[in-house]
N, C-alpha and C positions, 0 to 999 in steps of 0.2 A: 315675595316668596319665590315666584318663578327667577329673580335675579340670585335667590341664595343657591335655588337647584342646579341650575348653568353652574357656578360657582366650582359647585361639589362637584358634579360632572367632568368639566375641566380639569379639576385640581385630579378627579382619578384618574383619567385619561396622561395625565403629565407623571405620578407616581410609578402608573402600572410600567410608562416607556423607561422610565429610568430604571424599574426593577428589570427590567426584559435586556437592556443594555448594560447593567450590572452584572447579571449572570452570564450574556455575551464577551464581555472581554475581560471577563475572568475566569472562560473556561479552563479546564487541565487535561492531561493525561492520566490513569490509573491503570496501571498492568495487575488484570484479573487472574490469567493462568496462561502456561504455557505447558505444550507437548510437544514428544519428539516425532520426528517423521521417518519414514519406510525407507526414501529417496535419499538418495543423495545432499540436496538442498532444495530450498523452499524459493523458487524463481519468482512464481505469480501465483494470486489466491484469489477466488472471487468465494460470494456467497448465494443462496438462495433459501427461499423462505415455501415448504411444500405440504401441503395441508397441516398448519398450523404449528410445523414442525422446521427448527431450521440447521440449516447444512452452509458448511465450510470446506470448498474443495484447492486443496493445497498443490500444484503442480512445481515438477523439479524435473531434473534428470533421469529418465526412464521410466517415472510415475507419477501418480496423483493420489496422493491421500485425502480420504473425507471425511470428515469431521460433525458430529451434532455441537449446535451453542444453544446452551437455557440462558436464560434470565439471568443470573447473575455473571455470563461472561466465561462460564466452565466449558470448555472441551472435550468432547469423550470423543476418542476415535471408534469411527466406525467400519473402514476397506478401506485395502490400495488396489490399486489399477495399472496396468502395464500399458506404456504407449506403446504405439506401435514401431518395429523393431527394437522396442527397447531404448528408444533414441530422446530428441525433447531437446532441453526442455519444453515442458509445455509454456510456452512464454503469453500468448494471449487465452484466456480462457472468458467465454460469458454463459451462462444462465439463462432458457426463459424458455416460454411457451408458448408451440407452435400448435394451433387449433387443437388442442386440449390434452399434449402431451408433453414433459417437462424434459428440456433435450438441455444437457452441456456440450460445450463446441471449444474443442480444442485446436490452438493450432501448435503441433509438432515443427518446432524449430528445424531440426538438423533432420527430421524424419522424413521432412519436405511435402508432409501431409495434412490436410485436416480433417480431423477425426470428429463424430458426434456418437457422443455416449445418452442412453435414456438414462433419467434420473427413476431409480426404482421408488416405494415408497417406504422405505429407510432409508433415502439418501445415499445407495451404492449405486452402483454403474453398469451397463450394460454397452458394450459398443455396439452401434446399430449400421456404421457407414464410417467408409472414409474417403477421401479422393486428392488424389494424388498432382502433385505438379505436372506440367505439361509446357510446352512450348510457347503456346497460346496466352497462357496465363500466368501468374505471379506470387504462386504461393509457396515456393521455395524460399525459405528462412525463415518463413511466415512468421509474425512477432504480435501484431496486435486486432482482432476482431471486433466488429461491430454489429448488431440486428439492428436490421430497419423495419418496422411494421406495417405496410401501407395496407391501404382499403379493402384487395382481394388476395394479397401476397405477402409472405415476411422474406427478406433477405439477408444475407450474412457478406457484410464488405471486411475482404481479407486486405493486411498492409502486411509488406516485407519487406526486407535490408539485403543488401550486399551484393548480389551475383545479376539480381534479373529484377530490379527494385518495379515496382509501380501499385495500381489501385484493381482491383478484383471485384466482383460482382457475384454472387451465387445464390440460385432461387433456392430457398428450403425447401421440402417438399413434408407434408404428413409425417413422413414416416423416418425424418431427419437426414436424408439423406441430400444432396446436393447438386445442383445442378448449373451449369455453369454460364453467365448471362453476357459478363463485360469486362474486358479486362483494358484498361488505360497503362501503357508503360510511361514509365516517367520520362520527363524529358528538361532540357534548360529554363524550360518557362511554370513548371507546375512544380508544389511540393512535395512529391510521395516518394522519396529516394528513403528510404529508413522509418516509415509509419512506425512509430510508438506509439500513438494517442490518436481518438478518433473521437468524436461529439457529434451528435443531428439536434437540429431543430426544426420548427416547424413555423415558418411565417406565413402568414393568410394564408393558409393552406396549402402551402407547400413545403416540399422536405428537403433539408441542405447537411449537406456532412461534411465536416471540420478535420483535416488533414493534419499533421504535424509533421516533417523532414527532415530527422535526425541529420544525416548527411548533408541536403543540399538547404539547410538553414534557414528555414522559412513554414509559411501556415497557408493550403490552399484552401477553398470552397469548393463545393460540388454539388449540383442541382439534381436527385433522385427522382425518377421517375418512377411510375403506380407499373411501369413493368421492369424496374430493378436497373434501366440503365440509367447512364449520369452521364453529365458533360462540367466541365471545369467553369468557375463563376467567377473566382478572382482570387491573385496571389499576390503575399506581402513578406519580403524578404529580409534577414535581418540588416541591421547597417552600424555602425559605429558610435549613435549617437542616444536617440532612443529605443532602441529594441535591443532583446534580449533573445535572441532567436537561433544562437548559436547551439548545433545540436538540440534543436525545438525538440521535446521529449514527450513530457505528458499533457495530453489536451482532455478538458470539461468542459462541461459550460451549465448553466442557472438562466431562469426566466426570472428577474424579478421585476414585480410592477409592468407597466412596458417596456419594460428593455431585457432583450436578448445578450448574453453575453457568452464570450468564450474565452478561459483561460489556459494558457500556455505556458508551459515551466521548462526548462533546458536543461540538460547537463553536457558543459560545456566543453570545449573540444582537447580542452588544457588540461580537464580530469582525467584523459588516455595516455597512458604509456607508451601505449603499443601505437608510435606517430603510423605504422604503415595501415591501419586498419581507416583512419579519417583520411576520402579522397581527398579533400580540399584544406591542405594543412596547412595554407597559408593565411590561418585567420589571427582575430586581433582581438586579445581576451578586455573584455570593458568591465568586466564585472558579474555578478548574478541577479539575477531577479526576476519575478513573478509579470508575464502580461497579460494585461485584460484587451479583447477586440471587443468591440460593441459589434452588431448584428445590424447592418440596416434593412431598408422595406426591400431590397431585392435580392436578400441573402449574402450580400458581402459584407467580408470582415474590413473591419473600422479601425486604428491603433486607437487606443483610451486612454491604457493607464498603465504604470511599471512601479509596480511596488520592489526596490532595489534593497536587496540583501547589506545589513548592517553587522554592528556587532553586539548588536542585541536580536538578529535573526538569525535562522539554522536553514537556509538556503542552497548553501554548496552541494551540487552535483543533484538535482532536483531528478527523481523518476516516477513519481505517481501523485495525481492530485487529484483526492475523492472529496466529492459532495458530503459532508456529515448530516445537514442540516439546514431547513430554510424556515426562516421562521418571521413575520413581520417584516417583511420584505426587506431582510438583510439575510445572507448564506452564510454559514461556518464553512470551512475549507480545510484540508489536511495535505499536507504537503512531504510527501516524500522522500529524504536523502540519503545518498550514498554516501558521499563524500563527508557528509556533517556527521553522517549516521544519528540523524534523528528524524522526528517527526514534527512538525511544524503547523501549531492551528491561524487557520487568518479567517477576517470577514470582511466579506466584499457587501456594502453595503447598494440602496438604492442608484445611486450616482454610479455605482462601477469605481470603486474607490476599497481598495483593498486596503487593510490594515493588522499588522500582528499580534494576536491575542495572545499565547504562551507557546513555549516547543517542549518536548519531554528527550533528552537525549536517550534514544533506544541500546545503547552500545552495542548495535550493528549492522552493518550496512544496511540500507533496503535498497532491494533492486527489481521494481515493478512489483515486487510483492505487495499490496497492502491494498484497503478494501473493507469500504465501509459499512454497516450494517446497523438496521434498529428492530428494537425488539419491543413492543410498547409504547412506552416512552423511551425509553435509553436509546442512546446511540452506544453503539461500539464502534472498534477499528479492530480488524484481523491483519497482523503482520509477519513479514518472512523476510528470511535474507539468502542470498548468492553463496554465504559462508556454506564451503563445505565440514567446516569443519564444528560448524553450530549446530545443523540440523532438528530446528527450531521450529513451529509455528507460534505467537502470541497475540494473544488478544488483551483488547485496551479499552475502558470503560471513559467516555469524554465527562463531564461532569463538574460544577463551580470546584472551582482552586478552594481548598485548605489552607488555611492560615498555620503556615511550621514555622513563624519567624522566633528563634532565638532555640528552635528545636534542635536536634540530629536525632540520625538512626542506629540504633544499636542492632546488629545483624548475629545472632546469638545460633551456635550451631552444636548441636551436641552430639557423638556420634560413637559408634563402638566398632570392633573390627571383627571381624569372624574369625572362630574358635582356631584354623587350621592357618591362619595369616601369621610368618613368623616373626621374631622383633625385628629382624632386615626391614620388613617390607613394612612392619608399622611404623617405624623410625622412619622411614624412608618417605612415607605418606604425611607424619608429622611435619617431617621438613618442608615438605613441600608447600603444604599447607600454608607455614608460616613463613614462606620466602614470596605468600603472593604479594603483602606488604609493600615489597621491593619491585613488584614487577606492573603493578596496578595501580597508579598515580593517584587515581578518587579513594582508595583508601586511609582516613582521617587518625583511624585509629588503630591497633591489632593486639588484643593479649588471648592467651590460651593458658591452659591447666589439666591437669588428672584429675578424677574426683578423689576427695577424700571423705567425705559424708558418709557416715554409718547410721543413716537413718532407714535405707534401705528403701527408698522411693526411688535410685537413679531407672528401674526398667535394663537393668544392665549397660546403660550408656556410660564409656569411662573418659570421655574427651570430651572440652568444653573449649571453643573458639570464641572471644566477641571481635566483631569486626565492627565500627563506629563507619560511619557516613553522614555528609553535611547536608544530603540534601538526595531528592528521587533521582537526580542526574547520577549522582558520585554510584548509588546503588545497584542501578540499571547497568553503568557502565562495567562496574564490577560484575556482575551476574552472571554476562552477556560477553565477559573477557575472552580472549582467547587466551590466557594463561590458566584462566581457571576452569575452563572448557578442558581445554588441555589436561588440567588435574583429575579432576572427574572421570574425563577418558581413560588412566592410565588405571588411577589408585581406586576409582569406584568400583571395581570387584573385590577389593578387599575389604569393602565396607560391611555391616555386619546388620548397622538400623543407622538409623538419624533423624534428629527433631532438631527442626530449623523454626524459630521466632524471629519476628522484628518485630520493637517498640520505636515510637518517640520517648525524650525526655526531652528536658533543658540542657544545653550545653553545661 
């Protein structure tokens, strides 16, 4: 009897790992809802979660939109905010609370400041402090923040690019204001010429922060100390063979089991046009991909592992890698591109061994926008893109892959024009309409009509569009076009209503 119990035991223990692995790498993507923004464009987006309520603060070009997310992934906007002079973007923004008051922390790119707003209790803003570049210190171009918590103190390590690059130090104080502790300028031996990405961990009881060097192409360490200074632990540079370090961009990292881990994703120096903005343009493109350091006992980073962009991964031009998920001591990963313009799920299991799950092409760039969140059970993703001409926020529900094999989408639009719109300018919206065909490649299918129904159910809508699509790639990309961004800009004032469906069928 005890040998049949074992048995059963086993056999569920072995079930439950395959069901847990099953829904691991066949998670998906699902686009919940999208809004427009106040700003110009949608640079970076963090979120927070504030007595049981939660908020989506969207930064761009002279503002910050904030947003409520429920349960099923809806947006309602809630305020914009003006940076100071008007300037930004707001490129690093983080969340969190500082002895019992909920502060966001911005840093003002081109304003050359960072600013800390209180979070009210509807998720608007209050600005409480800013503090300004100096001589001394490094926060001119400022791009990406990090809070460190220790014992009797919290602190905020600022990174910047371009004019006066190096690492920052600044005591929080109660009332969000700042105060300035340490500032490290960069130099040939450490990485902080271009911080995009920043990670802490915590080994036996001590705290280490994870650097990224867009510029000078490398990942340093930094040992924090319980009064906010630090000193440099160990630096690892890229090279030609295995790393991927060129333009080192977004940095995370994950505990699992005992192992410490940090990953670092690049967008590399071949994605700039602009050759005079990369100091060191004599590099030597290998390729893209994802790297993992292991953590050892005295806080430095380790090389592990390089998961290398294929043609079945959405790699190119990588700038944000949010934690979704950890669960049985494997991590979900999302991975952020410009270049691919999409989203990219991976898991890095026990070992430090990453692997690609599914990508969802977003059709549009991200550029540090994007930003994980759970609500329950759910994971979402909140994303933005650089497009000025989007002016976008969206959000993403992670969840097992749907079986569409032998499906498409039918993208069914019906629409009417307002009473004082004249035939020029409806003709003229017609056309357009049916030239996106020609102008949007994931487009599978395109027929339109006039109603002729005399049943007298149309609601006065007199245009019918279907648009056909192979798959949530072909649709997104469509969506998210700038042809049909374009359209919407021009002709959406002579719109009058519109009811938009999409089904599956069978091809």
């Amino acid at each position: 009897m005890k040998i049949i119990k074992n048995y059963i035991l086993i056999t569920l223990i072995f079930l439950s790992q395959i069901g847990v692995a099953q829904v691991t790498d066949d998670l998906m993507l699902y686009r919940k809802d999208f809004k427009n923004i106040s700003g110009k464009n949608t640079v970076s987006v963090t979120s927070y979660e504030k007595n049981g309520a939660h908020y989506v603060f969207a930064g761009g070009a002279g503002g910050i939109d904030v947003y409520s997310l429920d349960k099923e992934g809806v947006l309602t906007p809630i305020s914009n905010h003006e940076l100071h002079l008007k300037k930004g973007p707001s490129r690093g923004m983080v969340a969190d609370n500082i002895n019992g008051t909920d502060f966001l922390f911005v840093a003002n790119k081109h304003g050359n400041v960072i600013e800390t707003f209180k979070i009210l209790d509807n998720g608007s803003l209050e600005r409480v402090s800013l503090i300004e570049d100096t001589d001394k210190m490094h926060l001119g171009t400022a791009i990406t923040l990090q809070v460190i918590h220790m014992k009797k103190a919290s602190y905020l390590f600022v990174g910047g690019l371009e004019e006066n690059p190096g690492l920052t130090s600044l005591k929080i104080e109660n009332d969000g204001k700042l105060t300035h502790v340490q500032s490290m300028k960069d130099d040939e031996k450490i990485h902080t010429d271009g911080i995009i990405g920043m990670f802490t961990h915590v080994v036996k009881g001590k705290t280490y922060l994870y650097t990224g060097g867009f510029q000078d192409n490398g990942v340093s360490s930094f040992r924090v100390y319980e009064n906010g200074k630090f000193k440099n632990v160990n630096n690892i540079s890229d090279n030609t063979t295995d790393r991927y370090l060129t333009g080192a961009y977004p940095v995370t990292g994950v505990t699992l089991g005992d192992h410490k881990y940090v990953i670092v994703g690049h967008r590399h120096h071949k994605y700039y046009e602009n050759n005079g903005f990369i100091k060191r343009p004599n590099f030597v493109y290998h390729g893209d991909g994802v790297s993992v350091f292991k953590v050892d006992k005295k806080g430095a980073l380790v090389p592990h592992f390089v998961l290398k962009d294929d043609e079945t991964t959405k790699l190119k031009g990588q700038t944000r890698i949010e934690v979704v998920s950890i669960n049985n001591n494997e991590a979900v990963l999302a991975v952020g591109t410009r270049d691919d313009a999409s989203i990219q799920l991976l898991k890095l299991n026990e070992a430090g061994i990453l692997s690609p799950i599914n990508y969802l092409e977003t059709g549009f760039s991200i550029y540090y926008g994007l930003k994980s969140h759970k609500i329950g059970e759910d994971n979402f993703l909140i994303a933005g893109s650089n497009r000025f001409d989007l002016q976008k926020i969206v959000s993403y529900k992670i969840a097992p892959k749907i079986d569409r094999k032998g499906k498409v989408i039918k993208h069914i639009v019906h629409l009417k024009y307002k009473e004082d719109a004249t035939e020029a300018q409806v003709n003229a919206a017609v056309n357009a309409f049916v030239d996106l065909k020609n102008k949007i490649p994931s487009v599978a299918g395109f027929e339109w009509g006039v109603n002729d129904s005399t049943e007298g159910h149309t609601k006065g809508l007199t245009h019918t569009f279907v648009i056909t699509f192979k798959d949530e790639h072909a649709r997104e990309t469509y969506l998210f076009h700038k042809a049909h961004i374009a359209l919407l800009n021009k002709y959406g004032p002579f719109f009058g209503d519109a009811l938009v469906m999409d089904y599956w069928t069978k091809e």
